[in-house]
N, C-alpha and C positions, 0 to 999 in steps of 0.2 A: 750343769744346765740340763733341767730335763725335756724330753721328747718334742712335750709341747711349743716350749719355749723356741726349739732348733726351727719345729716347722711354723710359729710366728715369723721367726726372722725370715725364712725361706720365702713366704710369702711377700712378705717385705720388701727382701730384698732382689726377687724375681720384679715386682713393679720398678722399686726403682732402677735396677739396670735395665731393663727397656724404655723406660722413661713415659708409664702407662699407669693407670689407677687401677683400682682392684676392681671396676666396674667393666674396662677395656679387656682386665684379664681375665675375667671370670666372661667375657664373651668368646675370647680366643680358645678356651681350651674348654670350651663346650658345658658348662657348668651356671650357676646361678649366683648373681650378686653375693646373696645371702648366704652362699655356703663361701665364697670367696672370705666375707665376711666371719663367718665361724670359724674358718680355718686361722684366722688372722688371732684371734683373742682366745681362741684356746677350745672353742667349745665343740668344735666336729675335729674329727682328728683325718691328717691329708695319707689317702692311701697311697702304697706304695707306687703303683702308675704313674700318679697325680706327682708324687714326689718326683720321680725319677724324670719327668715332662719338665719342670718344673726348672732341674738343675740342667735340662737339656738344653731349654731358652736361656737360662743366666750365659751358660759355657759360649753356646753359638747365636751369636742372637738373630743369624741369616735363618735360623730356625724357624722363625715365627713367621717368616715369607713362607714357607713350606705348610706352615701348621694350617694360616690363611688359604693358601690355597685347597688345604684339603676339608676344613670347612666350608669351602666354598663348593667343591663337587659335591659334599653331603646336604647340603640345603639346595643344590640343583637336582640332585637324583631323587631329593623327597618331592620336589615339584613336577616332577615326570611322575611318580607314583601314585 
């Protein structure tokens, strides 16, 4: 199985254990539709962050309560700025 192939399923299979579409996800972890989208078919390749995020929400999924919230003081603190 090559590279790409691993980080399709990843992506994959990141939505479907939260039970979230690639449009939910690519809101959570700070990114765009479209690359959500790319990373899914092959055409952007998921850096390693992104990866290791990725299998961090598959493992714990209390994760994504954590991740929310911290997107959430980053679009607060951009609204103080």
């Amino acid at each position: 199985m090559s590279e790409v192939e691993k980080e399709e399923n990843l992506v994959k299979k990141t939505c479907r254990e939260l039970g979230i579409t690639q449009k939910e996800l690519a809101e959570m972890i700070g990114v765009s539709p479209k690359t959500v989208s790319d990373w899914t078919v092959g055409r952007l390749q998921i850096t390693t962050p992104i990866n290791k995020l990725l299998k961090l929400l598959i493992k714990d999924k209390n994760c994504n309560v954590l991740l929310n919230s911290i997107n959430l003081v980053i679009a607060k603190n951009k609204e103080i700025i």
